[in-house]
N, C-alpha and C positions, 0 to 999 in steps of 0.2 A: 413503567416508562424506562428504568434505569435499564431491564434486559434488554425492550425494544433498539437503544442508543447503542447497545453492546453486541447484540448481534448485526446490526447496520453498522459499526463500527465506525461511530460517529464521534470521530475523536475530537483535541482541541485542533489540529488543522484543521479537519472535516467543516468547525464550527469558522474558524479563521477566512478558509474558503467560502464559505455558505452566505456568509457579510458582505461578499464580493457582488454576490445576484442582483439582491434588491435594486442597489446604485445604478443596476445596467438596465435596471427594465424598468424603474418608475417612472417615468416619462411613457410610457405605452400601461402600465398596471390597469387603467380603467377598463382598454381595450382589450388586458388577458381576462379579465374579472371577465367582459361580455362573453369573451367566447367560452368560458366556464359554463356559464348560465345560456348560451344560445340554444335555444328550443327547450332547457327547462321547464317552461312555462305549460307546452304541448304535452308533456309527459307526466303531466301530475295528475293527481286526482281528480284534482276540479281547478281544472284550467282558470276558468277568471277569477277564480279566489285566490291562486296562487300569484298572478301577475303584481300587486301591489305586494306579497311578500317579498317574492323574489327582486323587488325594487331593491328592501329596505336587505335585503340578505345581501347582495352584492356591495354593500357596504361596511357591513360586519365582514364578510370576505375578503374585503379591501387589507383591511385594519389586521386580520387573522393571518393573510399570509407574510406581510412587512414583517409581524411578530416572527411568523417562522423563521424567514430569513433571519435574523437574528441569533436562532440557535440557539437560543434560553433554554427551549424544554422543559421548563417550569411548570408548578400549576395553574399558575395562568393561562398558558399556552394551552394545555392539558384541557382546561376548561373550557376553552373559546372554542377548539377542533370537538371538543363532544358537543357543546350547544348546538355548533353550527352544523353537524349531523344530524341532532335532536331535530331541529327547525325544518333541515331538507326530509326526513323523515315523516315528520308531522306533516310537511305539506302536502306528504302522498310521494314524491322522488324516488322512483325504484333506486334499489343501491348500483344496479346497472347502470343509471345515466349518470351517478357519481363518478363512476369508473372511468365513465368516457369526458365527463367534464377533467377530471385528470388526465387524461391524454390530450384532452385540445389546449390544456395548461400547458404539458411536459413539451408539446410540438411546437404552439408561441414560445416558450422561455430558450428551447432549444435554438429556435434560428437565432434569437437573440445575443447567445452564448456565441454561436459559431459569427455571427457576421461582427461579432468585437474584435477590437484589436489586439486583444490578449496573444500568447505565441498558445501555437496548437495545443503546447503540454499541458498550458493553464485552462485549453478548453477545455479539454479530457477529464483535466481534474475536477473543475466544474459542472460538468455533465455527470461526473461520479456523485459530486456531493448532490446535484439538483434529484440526481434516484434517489439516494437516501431521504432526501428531504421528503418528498412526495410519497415515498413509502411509507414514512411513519407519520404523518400525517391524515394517509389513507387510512393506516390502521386505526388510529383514531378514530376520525370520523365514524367509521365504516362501524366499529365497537359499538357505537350509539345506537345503530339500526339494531343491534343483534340486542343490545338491552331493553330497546322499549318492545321489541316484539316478543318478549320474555316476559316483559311485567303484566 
């Protein structure tokens, strides 16, 4: 974990700025969670056995990314972004629609960022730390897929 913060060079501004996101979007969070998970359901395995997961995962995804913003990068953290790959894994979830549920994230939080009243610099800076965030998150997650289809 320590390299991944070091090569994204996630420093304590990085982490300072990063506390900033949550505040601006939790009031819409439920509606980023949907569009994370929009058409998930189609794309799994077995579609109706997935719909009642994919309920109770958007709520651990809730809870997973509030943690992000945060900036911990704990083991806790650590642990929650591998479950919650574990889970999207287990459901059948190619890592492909992972990738794209991260972009329908990084596109909601972006308008978010830019329609604030923050001045430009602070969006830019924002928009710097929301890449990093999402990258090493991805990494995460995404790790998980590559472990169970090892074991």
């Amino acid at each position: 974990m320590e390299a991944l913060i070091t090569v994204l060079d996630i420093d304590v501004r990085s982490r300072r700025m990063g506390r900033l996101i949550w505040p601006m979007i939790e009031d819409r969070s439920t509606e980023i969670v949907e569009a994370f998970y929009a058409g998930a359901c189609h794309l799994a395995a077995d579609p109706s056995r997935s719909l009642h997961a994919i309920d109770r995962l958007k709520a651990c995804q809730h809870q997973h990314w509030k943690g992000l913003f945060e900036g911990r990068f704990d083991d806790a953290y650590v642990r929650s972004a591998s479950l919650l790959g574990i889970a999207h894994c287990e459901l059948g979830l190619d890592c492909k629609w992972h990738v794209i549920g991260y972009a329908r994230m990084k596109s909601e939080l972006t308008r978010d960022i830019l329609g604030s009243s923050l001045s430009a610099t602070s969006q830019v800076q924002l928009l710097a730390v929301l890449d990093k965030y999402l990258a090493i998150d991805m990494a995460i997650s995404l790790s998980s897929y590559s472990c169970i289809l090892l074991d």
